[in-house]
N, C-alpha and C positions, 0 to 999 in steps of 0.2 A: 268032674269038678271044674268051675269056671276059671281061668287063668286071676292073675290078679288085673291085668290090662284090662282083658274081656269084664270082668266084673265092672270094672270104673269106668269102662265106656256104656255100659249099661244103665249103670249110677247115674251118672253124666244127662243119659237120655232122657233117664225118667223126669229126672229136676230140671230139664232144659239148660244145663251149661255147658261149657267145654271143659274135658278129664285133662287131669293131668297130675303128675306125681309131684311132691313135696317131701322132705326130709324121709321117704316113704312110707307116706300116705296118699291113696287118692282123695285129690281134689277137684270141684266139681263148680267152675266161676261162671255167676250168670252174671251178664253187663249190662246195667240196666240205663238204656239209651233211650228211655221213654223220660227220665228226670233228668232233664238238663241245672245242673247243679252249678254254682262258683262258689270257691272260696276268697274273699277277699279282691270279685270282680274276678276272675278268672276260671274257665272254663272247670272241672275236673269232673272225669269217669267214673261213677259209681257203680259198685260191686258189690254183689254177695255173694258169699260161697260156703258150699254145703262139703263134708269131708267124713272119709272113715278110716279106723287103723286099728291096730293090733288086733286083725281077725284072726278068730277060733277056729279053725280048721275042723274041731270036732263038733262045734255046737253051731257054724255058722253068723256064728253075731261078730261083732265088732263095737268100738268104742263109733260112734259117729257124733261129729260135731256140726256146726252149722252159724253163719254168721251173717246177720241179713241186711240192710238198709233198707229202711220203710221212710214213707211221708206219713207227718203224725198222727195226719186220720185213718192211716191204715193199721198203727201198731194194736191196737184194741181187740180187731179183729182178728190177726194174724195169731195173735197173743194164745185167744179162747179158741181158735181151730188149730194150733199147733200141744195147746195142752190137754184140749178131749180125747186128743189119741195118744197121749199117754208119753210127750216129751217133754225133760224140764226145758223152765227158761232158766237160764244162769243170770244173764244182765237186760239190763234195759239203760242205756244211753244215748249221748250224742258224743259225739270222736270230734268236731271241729267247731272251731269260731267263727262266726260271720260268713257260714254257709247261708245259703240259698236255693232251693228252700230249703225249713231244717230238716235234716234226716236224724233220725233215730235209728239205732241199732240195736238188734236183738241178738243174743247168744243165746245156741239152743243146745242140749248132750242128750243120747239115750245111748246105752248097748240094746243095739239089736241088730237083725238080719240088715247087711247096706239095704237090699234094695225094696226092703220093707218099709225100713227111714226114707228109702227115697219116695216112696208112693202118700208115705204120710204127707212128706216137708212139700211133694207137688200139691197135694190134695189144699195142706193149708194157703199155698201159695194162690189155687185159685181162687179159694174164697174172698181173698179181696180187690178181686181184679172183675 
């Protein structure tokens, strides 16, 4: 049986972020340095981050969630390849004003195996890239 570290660095790999623990859960933050964003004329760091917790020890799965920021002609696509494999979407918004450009956010949840979610949430992530 894989540690819980060992697990969320795995996690981590697969989705391309850096792991790390929260209220304990692993989380799993991609920085996305390709959108140069400002709120209000000023610079800020946009993030997504994908996450799992209260894993089953007997069954393997977990609660994983996932939290992403797209540019808008990317949400469509991310949308339809993150729900053919079988994850809901919870939301679809935008978090700020007088961004630039606008980002939209997607919340995603499934129970299942982490690094199952994580193979899917990479797989949809290539697809709009």
């Amino acid at each position: 049986m894989l540690s819980s570290k060992s697990l969320c660095g795995q996690f981590s790999r697969i989705i391309g972020g850096q792991p790390g623990f929260a209220g304990g859960k692993c989380v799993s933050t991609i920085n996305l340095n390709q959108i140069k964003a400002t709120i209000l004329g000023e610079r800020f760091r946009v993030t997504s981050s994908f996450s799992f917790e209260s894993f089953n020890k007997g069954t393997g799965r977990a609660l994983c969630l996932g939290r992403a920021a797209f540019l808008e002609k990317e949400v469509n696509l991310f949308i339809a390849a993150i729900r053919n494999q079988g994850i809901k979407v919870t939301s679809v918004r935008n978090e700020w004003l007088f961004e630039r450009p606008r980002l939209i956010y997607i919340n995603i949840e499934a129970v299942d195996r982490p690094l199952v979610f994580a193979r899917k949430v990479r797989r949809a992530l290539d697809a709009i890239h």
